[in-house]
C-alpha positions as a Markdown table, in Angstrom:
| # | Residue | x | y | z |
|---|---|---|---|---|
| 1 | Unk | 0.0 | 0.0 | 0.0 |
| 2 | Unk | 2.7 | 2.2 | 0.7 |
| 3 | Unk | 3.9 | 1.9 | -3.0 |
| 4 | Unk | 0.6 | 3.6 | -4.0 |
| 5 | Unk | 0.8 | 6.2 | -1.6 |
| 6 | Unk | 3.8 | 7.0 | -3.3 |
| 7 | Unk | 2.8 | 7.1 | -6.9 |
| 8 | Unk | -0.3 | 9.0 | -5.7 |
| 9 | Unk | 2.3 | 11.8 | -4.1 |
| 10 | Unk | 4.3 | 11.6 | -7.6 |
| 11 | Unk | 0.9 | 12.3 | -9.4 |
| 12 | Unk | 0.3 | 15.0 | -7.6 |
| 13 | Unk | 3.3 | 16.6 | -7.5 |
| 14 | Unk | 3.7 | 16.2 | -11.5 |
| 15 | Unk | 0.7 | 18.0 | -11.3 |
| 16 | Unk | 1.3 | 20.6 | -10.4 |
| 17 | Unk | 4.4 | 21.2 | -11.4 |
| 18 | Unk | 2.6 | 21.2 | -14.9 |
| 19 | Unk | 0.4 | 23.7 | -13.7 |
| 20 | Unk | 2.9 | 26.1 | -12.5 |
| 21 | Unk | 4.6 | 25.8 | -16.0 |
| 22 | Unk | 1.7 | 27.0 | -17.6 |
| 23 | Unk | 1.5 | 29.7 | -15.2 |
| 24 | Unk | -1.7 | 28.8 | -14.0 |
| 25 | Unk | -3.5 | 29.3 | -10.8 |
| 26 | Unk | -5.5 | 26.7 | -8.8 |
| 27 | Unk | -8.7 | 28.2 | -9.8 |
| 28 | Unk | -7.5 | 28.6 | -13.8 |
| 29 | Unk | -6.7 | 25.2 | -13.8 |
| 30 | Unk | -10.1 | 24.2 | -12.1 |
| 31 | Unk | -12.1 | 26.4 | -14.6 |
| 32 | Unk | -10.3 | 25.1 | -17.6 |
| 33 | Unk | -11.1 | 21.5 | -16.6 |
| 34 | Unk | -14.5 | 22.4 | -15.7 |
| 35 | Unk | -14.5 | 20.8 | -11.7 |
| 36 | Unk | -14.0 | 22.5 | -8.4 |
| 37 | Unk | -10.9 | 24.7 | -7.4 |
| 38 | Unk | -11.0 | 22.2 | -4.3 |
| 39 | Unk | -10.6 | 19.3 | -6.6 |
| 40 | Unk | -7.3 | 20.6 | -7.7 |
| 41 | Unk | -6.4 | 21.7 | -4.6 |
| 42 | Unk | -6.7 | 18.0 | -3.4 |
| 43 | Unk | -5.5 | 16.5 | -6.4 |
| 44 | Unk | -2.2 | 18.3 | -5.5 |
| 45 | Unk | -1.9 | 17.9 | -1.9 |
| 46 | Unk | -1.4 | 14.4 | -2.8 |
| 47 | Unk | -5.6 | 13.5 | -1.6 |
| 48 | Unk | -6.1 | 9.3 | -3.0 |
| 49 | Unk | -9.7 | 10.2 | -2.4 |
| 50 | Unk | -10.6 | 11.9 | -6.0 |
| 51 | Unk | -12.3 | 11.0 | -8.3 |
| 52 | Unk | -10.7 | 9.3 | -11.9 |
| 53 | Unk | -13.0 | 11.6 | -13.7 |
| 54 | Unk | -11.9 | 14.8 | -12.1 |
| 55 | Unk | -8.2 | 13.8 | -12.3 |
| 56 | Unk | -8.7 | 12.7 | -15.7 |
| 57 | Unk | -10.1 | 16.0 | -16.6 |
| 58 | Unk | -7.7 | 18.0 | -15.0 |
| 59 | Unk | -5.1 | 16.3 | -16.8 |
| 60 | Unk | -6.3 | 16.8 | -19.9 |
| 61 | Unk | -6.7 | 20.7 | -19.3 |
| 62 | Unk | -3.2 | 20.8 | -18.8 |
| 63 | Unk | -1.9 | 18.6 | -21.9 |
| 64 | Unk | -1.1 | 15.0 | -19.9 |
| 65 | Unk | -2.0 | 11.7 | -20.0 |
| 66 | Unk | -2.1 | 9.0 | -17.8 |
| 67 | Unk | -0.1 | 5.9 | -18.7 |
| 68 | Unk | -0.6 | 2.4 | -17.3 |
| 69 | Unk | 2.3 | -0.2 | -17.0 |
| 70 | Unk | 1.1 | -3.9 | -16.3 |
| 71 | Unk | 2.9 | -5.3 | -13.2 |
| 72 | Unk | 2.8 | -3.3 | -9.6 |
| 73 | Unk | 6.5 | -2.7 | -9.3 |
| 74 | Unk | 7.7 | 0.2 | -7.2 |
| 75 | Unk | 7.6 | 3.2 | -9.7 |
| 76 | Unk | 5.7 | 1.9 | -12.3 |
| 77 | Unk | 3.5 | 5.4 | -13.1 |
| 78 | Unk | 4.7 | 7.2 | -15.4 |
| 79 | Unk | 4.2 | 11.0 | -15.7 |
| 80 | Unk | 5.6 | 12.8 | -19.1 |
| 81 | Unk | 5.3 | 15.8 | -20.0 |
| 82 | Unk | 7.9 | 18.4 | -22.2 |
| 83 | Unk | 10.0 | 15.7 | -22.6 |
| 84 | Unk | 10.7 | 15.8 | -18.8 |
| 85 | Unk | 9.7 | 13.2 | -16.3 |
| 86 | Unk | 9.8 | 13.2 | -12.6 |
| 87 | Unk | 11.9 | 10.7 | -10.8 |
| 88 | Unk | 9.7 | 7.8 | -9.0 |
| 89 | Unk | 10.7 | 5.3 | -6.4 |
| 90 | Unk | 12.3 | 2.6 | -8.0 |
| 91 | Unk | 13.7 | 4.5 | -11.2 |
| 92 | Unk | 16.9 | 3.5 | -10.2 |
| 93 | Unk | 16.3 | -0.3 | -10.6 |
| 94 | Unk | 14.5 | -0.3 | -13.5 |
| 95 | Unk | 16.1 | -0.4 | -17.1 |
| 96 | Unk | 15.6 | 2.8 | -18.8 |
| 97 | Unk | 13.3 | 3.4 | -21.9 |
């Protein structure tokens, strides 16, 4: 459980590090993807409690996309965007693409 604790704080983080590249505000983000400023707010304070559609949508308002990998190794989210991609637990041990 711990391990997806973790990719949910990587999530979050990569979003809104996204966001503050765009130079967007909470509440610009939140209008753009048409949900709650609170939504985004918990989204990025790392909150396993919201709902795929929100994230989903927020994601999309700020150009990302979420990727599924088969297996439940440690790290196995992965979060691209601008050809940059934030280190997760376990990047170390895994091969690189």
């Amino acid at each position: 459980m711990h391990e997806a604790a973790d990719a949910v704080a990587d999530l979050g983080q990569a979003i809104a590090v996204r966001r503050r590249h765009l130079r967007l505000t909470q509440q610009e983000a939140a209008e753009l993807a048409g949900i709650a400023v609170r939504s985004v707010h918990a989204i990025e304070a790392d909150k396993a409690t919201s709902r795929l559609d929100t994230l989903l949508a927020l994601l999309a308002a700020l150009g990302l996309e979420l990727r599924l990998r088969r297996g439940g190794a440690p790290g196995a989210l992965a979060i691209d965007f601008d050809g940059a991609r934030p280190k997760l637990d376990g990047d170390e041990h895994r091969g690189r693409e």
